[in-house]
KEKEDO-215249 format. One record per residue: residue number from 1; x negated, y negated, z negated of N, C-alpha, C in turn. Coordinates in steps of 0.02 Angstrom, whole numbers, plus 50000, padded with zeros to 5 digits. Example, Ala and Ser with C-alpha at 12.3 -4.5 7.8 and 13.67 -1.06 7.14 Angstrom:
residues 2
1;49340;50284;49610;49385;50225;49610;49340;50165;49610 .
2;49358;50112;49646;49316;50053;49643;49355;49998;49606 .
//
This chain:
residues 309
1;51034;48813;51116;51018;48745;51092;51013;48745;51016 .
2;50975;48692;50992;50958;48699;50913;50998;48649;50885 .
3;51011;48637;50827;51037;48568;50794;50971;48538;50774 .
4;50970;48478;50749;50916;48436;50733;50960;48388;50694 .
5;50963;48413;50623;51012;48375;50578;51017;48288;50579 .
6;50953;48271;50558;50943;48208;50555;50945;48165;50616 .
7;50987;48183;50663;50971;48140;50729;51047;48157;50752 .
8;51089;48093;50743;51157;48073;50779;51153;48040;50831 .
9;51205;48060;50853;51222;47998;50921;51235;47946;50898 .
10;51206;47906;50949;51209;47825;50958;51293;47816;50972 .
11;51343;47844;51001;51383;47829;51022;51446;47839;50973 .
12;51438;47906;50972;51487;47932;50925;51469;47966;50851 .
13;51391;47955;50834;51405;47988;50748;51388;48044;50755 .
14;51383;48086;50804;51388;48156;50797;51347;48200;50791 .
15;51347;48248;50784;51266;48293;50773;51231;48302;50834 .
16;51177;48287;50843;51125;48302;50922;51091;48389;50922 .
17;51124;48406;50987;51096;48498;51004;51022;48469;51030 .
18;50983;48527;51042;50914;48490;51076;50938;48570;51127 .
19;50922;48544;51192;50936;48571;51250;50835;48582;51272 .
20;50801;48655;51246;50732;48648;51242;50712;48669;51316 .
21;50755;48692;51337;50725;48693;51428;50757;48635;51466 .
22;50786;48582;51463;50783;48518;51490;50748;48457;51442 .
23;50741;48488;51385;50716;48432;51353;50752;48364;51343 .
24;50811;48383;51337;50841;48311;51280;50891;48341;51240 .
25;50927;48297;51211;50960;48296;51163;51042;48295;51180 .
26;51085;48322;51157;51143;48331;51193;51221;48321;51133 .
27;51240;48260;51155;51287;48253;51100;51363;48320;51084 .
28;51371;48349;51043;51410;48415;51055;51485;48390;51040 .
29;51505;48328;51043;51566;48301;51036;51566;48261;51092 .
30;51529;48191;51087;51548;48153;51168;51522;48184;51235 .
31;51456;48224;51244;51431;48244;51289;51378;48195;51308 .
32;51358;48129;51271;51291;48093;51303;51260;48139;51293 .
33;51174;48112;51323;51111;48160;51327;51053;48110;51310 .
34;51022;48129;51267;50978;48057;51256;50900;48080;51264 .
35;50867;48070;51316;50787;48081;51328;50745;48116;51257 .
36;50705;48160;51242;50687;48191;51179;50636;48098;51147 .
37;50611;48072;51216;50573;48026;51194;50603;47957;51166 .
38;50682;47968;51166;50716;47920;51143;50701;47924;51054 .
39;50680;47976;51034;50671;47992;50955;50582;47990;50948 .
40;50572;47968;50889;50498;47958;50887;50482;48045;50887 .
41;50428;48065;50903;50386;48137;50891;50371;48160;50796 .
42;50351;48077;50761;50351;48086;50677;50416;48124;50648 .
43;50469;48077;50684;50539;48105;50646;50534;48187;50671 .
44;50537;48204;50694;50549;48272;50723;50511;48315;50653 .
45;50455;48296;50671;50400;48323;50634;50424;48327;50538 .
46;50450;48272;50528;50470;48255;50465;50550;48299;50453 .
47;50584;48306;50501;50621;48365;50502;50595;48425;50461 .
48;50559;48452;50521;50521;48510;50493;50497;48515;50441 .
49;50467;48469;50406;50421;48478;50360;50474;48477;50296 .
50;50525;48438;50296;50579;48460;50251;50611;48517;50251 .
51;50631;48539;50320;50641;48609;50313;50622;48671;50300 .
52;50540;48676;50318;50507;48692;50277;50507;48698;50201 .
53;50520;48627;50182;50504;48625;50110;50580;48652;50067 .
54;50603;48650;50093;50690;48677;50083;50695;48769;50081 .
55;50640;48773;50114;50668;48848;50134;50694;48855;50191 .
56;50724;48822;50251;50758;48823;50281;50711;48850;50354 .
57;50700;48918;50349;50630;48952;50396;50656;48913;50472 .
58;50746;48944;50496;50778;48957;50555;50781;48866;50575 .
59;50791;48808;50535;50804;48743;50558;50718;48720;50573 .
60;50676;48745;50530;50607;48704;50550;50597;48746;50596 .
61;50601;48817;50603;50553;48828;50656;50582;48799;50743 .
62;50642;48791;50750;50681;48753;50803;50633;48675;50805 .
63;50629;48640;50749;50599;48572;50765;50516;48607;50779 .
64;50490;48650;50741;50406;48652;50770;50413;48688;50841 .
65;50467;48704;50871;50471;48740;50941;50468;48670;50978 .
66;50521;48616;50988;50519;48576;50987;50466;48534;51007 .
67;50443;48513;50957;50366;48486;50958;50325;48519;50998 .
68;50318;48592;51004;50267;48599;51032;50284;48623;51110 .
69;50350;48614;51130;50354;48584;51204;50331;48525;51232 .
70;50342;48452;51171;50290;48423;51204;50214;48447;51203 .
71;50210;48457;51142;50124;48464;51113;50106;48517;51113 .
72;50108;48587;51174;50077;48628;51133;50010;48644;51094 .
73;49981;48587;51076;49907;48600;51054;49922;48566;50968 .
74;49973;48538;50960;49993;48535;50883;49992;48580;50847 .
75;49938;48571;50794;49906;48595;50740;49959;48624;50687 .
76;50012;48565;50663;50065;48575;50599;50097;48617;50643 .
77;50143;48617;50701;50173;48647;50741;50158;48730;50734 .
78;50108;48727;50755;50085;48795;50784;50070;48836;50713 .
79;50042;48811;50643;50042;48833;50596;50118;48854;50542 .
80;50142;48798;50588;50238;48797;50555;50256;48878;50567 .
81;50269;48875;50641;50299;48931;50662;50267;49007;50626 .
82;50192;49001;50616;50163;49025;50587;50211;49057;50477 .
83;50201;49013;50468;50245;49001;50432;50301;49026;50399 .
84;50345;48975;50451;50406;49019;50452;50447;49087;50485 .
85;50402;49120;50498;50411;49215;50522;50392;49237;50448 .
86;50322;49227;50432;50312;49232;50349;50368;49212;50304 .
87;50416;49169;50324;50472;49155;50256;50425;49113;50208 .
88;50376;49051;50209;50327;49036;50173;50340;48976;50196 .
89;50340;48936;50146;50362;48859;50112;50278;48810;50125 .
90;50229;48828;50112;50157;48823;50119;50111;48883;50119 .
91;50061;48865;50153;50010;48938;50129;49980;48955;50058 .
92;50004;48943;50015;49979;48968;49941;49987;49039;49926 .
93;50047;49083;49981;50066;49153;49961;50008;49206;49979 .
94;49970;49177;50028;49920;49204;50071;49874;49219;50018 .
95;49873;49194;49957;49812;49218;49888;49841;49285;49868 .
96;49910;49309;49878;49932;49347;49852;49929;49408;49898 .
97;49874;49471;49876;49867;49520;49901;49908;49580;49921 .
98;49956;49593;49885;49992;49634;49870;50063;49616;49924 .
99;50083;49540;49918;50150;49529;49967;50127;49502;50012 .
100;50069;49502;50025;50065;49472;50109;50055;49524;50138 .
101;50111;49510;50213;50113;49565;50270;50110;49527;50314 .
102;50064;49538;50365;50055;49491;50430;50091;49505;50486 .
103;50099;49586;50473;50119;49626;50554;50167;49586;50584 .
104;50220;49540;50535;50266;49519;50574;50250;49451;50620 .
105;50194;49430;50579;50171;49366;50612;50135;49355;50644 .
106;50070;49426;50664;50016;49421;50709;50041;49397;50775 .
107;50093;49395;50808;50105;49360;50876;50101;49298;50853 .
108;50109;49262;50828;50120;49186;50807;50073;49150;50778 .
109;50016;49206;50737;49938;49191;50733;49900;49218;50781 .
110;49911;49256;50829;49879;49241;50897;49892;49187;50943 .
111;49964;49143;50944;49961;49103;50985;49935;49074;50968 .
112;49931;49040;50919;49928;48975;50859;49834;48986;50869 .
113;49794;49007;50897;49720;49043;50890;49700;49000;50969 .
114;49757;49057;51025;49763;49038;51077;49778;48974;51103 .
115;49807;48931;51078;49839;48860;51108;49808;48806;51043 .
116;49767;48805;50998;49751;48771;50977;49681;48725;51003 .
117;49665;48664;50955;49626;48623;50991;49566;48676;50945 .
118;49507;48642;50992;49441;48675;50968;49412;48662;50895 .
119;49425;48617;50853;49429;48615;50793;49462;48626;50749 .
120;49526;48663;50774;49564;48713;50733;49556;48769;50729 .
121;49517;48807;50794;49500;48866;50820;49477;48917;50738 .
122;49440;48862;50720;49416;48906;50649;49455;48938;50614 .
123;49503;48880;50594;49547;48887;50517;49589;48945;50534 .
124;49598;48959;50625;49651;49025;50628;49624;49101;50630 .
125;49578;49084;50648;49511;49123;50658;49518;49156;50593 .
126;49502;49125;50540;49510;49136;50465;49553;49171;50440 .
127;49611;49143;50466;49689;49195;50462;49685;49252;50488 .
128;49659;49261;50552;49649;49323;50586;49615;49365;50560 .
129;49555;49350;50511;49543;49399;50473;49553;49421;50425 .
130;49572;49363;50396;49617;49410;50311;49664;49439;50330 .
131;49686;49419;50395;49739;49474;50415;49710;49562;50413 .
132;49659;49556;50454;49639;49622;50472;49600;49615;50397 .
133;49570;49601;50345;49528;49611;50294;49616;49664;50258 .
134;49651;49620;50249;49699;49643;50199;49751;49706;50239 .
135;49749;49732;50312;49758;49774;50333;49716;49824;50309 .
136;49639;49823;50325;49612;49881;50278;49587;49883;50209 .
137;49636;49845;50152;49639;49839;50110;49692;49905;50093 .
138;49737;49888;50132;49806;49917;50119;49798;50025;50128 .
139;49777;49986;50203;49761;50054;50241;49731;50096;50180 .
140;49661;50092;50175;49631;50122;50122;49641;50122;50055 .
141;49690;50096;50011;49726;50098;49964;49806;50154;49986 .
142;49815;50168;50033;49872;50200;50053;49827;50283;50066 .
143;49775;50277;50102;49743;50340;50108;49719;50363;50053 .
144;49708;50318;49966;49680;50331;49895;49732;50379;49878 .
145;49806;50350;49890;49869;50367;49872;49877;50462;49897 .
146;49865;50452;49939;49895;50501;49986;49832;50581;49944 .
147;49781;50555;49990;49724;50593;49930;49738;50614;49892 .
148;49747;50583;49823;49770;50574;49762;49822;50615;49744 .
149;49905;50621;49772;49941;50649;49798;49911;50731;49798 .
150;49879;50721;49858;49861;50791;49862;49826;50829;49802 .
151;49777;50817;49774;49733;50823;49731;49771;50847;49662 .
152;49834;50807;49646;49867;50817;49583;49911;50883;49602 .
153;49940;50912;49675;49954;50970;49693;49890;51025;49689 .
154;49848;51019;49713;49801;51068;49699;49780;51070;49628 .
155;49776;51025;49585;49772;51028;49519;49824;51093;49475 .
156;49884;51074;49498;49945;51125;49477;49916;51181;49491 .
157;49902;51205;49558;49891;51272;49590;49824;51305;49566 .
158;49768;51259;49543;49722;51282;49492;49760;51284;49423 .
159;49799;51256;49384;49818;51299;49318;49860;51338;49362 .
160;49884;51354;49388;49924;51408;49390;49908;51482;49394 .
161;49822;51447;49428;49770;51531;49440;49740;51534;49378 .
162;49730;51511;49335;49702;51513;49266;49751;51533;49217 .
163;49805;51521;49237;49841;51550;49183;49853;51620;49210 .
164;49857;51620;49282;49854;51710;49305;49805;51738;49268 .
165;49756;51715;49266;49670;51750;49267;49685;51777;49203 .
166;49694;51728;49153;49718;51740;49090;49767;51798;49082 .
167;49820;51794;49105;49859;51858;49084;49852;51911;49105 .
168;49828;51934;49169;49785;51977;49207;49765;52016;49168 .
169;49683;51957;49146;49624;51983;49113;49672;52005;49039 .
170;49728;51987;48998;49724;52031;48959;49782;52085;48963 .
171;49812;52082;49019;49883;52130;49025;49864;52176;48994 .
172;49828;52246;49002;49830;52289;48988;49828;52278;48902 .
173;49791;52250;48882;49798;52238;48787;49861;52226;48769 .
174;49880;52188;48818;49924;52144;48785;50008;52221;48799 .
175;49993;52263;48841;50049;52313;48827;50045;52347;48776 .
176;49977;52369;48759;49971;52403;48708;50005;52392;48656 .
177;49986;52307;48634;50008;52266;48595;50097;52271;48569 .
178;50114;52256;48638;50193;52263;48630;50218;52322;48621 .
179;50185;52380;48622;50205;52453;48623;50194;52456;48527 .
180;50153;52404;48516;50114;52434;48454;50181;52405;48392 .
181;50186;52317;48427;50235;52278;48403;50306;52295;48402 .
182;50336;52344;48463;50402;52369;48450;50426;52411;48430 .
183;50483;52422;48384;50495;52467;48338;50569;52498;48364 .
184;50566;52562;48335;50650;52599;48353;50696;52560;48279 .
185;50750;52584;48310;50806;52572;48261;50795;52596;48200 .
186;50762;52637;48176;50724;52668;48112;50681;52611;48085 .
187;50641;52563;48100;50605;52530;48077;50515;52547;48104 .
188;50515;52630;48145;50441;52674;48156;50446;52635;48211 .
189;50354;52647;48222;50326;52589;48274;50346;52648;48339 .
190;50327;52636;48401;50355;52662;48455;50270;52700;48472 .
191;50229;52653;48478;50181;52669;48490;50154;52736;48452 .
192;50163;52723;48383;50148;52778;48309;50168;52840;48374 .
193;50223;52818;48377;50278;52894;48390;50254;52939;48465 .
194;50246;52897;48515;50219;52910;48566;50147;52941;48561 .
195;50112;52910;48521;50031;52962;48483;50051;53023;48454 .
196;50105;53008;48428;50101;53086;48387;50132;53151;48424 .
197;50176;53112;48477;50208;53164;48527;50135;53202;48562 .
198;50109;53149;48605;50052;53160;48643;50000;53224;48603 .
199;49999;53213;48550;49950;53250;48499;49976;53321;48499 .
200;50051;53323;48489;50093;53364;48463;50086;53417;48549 .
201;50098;53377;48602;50093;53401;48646;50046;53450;48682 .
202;49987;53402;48661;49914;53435;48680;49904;53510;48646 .
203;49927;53484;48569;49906;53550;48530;49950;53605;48548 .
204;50012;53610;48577;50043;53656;48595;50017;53677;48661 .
205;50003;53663;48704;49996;53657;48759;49923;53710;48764 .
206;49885;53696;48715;49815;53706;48693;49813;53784;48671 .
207;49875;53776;48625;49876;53863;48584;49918;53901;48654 .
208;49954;53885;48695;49983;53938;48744;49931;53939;48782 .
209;49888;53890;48828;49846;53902;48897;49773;53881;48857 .
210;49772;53887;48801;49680;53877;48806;49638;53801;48796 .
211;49595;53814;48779;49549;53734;48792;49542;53697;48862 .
212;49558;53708;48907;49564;53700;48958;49600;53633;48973 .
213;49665;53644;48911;49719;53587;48952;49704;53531;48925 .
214;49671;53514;48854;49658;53450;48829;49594;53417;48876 .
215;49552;53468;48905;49502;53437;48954;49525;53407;49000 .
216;49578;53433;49060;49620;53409;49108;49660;53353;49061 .
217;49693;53351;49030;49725;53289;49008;49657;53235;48987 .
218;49609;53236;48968;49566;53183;48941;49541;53162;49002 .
219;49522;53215;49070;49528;53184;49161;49567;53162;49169 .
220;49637;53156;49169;49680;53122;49192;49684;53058;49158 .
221;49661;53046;49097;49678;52989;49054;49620;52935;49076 .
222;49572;52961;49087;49497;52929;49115;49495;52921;49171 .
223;49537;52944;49228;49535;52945;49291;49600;52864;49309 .
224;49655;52884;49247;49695;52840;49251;49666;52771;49234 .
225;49607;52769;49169;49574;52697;49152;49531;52680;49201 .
226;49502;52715;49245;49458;52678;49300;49467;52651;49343 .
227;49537;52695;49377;49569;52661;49419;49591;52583;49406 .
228;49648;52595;49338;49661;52531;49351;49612;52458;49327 .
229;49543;52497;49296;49491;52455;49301;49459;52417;49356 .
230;49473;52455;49398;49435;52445;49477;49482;52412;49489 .
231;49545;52413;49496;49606;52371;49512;49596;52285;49487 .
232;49601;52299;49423;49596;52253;49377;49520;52190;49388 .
233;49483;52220;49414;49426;52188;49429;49413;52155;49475 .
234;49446;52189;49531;49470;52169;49613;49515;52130;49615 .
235;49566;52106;49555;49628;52067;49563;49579;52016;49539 .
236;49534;52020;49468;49503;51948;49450;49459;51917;49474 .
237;49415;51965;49527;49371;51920;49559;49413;51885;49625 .
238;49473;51896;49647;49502;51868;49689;49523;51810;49677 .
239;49538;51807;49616;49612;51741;49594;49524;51718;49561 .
240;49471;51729;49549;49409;51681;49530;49372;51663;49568 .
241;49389;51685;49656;49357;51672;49706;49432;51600;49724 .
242;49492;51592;49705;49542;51552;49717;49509;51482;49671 .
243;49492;51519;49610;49500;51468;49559;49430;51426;49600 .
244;49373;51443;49613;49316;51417;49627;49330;51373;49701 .
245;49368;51412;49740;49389;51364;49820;49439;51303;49800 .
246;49453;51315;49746;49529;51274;49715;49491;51188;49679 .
247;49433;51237;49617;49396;51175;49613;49360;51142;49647 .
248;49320;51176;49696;49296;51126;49738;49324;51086;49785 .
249;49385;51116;49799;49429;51052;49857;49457;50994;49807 .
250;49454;50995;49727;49482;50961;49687;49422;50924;49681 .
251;49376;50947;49684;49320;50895;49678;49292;50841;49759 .
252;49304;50884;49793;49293;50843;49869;49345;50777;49868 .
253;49413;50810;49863;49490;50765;49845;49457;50690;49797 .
254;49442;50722;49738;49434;50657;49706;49353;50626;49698 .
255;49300;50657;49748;49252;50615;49769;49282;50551;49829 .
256;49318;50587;49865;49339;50547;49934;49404;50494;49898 .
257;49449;50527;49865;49485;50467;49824;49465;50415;49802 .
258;49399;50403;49751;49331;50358;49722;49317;50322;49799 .
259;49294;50368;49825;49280;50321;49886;49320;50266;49926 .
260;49376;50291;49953;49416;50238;49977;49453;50204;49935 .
261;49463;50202;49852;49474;50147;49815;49416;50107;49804 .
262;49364;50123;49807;49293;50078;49805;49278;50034;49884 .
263;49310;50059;49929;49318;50008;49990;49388;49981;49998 .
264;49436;50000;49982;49495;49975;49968;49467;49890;49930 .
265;49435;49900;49870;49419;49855;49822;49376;49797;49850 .
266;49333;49825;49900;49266;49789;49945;49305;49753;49982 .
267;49352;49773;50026;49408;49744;50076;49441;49676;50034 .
268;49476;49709;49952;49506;49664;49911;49455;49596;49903 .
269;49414;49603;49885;49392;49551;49846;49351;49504;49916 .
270;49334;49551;49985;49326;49501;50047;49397;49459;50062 .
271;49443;49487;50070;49521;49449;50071;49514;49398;50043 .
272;49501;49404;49957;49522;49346;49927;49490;49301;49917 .
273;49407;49287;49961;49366;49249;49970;49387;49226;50033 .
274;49395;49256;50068;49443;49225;50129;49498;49189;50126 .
275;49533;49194;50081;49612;49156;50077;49586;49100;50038 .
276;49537;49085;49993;49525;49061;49961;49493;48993;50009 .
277;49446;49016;50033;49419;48967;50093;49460;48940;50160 .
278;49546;48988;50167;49566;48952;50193;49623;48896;50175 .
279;49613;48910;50111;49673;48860;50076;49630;48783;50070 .
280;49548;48807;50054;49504;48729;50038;49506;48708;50100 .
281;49500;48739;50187;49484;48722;50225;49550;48700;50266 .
282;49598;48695;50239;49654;48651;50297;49635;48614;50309 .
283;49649;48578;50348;49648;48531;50402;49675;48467;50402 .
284;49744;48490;50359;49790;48436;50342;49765;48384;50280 .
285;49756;48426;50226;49724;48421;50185;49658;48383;50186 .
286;49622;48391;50218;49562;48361;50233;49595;48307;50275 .
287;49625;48300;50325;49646;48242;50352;49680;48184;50317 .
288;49730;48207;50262;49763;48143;50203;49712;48135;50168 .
289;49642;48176;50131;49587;48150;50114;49546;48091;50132 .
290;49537;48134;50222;49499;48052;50236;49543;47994;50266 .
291;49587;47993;50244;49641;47934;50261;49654;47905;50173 .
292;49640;47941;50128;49630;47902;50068;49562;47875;50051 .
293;49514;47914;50093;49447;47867;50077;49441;47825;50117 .
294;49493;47787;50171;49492;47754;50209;49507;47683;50184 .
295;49547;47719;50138;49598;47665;50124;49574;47640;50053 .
296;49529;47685;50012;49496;47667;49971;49447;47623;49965 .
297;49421;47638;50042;49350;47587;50081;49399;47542;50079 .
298;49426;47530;50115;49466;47457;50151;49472;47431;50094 .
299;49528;47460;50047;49523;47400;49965;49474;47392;49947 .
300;49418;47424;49943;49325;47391;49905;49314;47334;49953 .
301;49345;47345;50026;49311;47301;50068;49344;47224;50059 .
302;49408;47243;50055;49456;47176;50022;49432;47136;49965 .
303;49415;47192;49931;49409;47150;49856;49338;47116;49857 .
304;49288;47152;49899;49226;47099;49898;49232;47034;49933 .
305;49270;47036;49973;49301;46968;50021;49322;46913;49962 .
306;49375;46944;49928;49414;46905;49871;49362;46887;49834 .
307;49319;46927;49807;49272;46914;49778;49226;46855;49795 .
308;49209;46873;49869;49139;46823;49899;49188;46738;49917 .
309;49237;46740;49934;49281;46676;49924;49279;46648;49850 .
//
């Protein structure tokens, strides 16, 4: 049973439960029961609409349940409940792209679709699709993400083959280099010293066995640079066959990224022509309208009376 603040017993003062599968009202201190039709259908309604306006999602949506046991074809009703699952005071939040989530409310904008009169049929209709507009808003802004994501990982893994390629392509200099750059405890370069051994070597080597041995050593030294040439060549066209598969998935990545933020955006800006048209097109709204041009007529119509007297 619900409370329904504004509605005491006749007898005793007390707060009225609403009993929604017998349909009345049930005093929770004396125990009378008072017919739901003993209370006008406005008050009920005027409940809600304060509770609503309060914040109070759990007390209005009990009075628009309410109501729409008698009525289920009530418009405020069926938009209430609507509503309040959203946590939403009026529909003004519905402009806002970013915090509107429907998932929780699509049962309640399908009924509200389902049980409405045929000239409401539209305005939910409307909801139903900014629902689904701002679902693949999201969707495809979440798949930009994800993309994206990926793309900035393969990015890493291309510098990482470029900076291989790079040190690769100059390792071998670059030992030389450090052989050339490091020095013994003497202050003599290492490299110096290692040339002059080698030299020192050959020429001995040369006066015991002949011309012979500096030939075999200048094969072995040439046999040793080809190799690791061939090596060296085979490692860079590999990591440049990486770097080339690397850029082009970086380029597919962020063609297809462009893409679903450019329909992400198409989705955006259909949404907010949609929310837009359903905030001008309430119902309610238009209904206190023509009840002020009613009433606007009626005073012109008065005053020409007053007038023609």
């Amino acid at each position: 049973m619900t409370i329904i603040k504004s509605h005491v017993c006749k007898m005793c003062g007390g707060l009225l439960d609403i009993d929604l599968d017998r349909q009345v009202y049930v005093c929770s201190f004396c125990g009378v029961t008072y017919d739901y039709e003993y209370f006008r259908e406005d008050n009920v309604l005027e409940v809600a609409r304060k509770s609503l306006a309060r914040g109070e999602f759990g007390a209005a949506k009990d009075a628009f349940d309410f109501i729409l046991k008698k009525n289920p074809h009530d418009f405020e009703a069926l938009r209430g409940l609507f509503l309040c699952v959203n946590r939403w005071r009026t529909m003004s939040p519905i402009l806002k792209s970013e915090g509107v989530h429907f998932s929780d409310s699509l049962k309640e904008l399908v009924y509200a679709k389902d049980n409405c009169l045929p000239e409401h049929k539209d305005y939910f209709e409307m909801i139903c699709e900014a629902a689904r507009l701002n679902g693949k808003y999201k969707e495809n802004r979440l798949e930009a993400q994800k993309i994206d994501d990926k793309r900035s990982v393969e990015v890493k893994t291309l510098n990482y083959l470029k900076d291989e390629f790079m040190i690769y392509d100059s390792k071998f200099v670059t030992i030389v280099h450090q052989l050339m750059e490091k020095k013994t405890a003497k202050g003599e370069s290492v490299f110096s010293i290692i040339l002059i051994l080698s030299v020192t070597i050959i020429a001995f080597l040369t006066f015991l066995f002949g011309w012979w041995i500096p030939v075999v050593f200048a094969a072995i030294i040439i046999l040793i640079t080809v190799v690791y040439n061939v090596k060296k060549y085979s490692r860079l066209r590999e990591i440049q066959g990486s770097i080339d598969l690397s850029e082009s998935k970086i380029e597919k990545m962020s063609e297809e990224c462009r893409s679903r933020r450019a329909e992400a955006e198409k989705f955006l800006f259909r949404f907010k022509m949609q929310t837009k048209e359903i905030i001008n097109s309430d119902p309610l709204k238009k209904k206190k309208e023509d009840r002020n041009d009613d009433k606007k007529d009626a005073d012109i119509d008065d005053e020409e009376d007053y007038i023609g007297e």
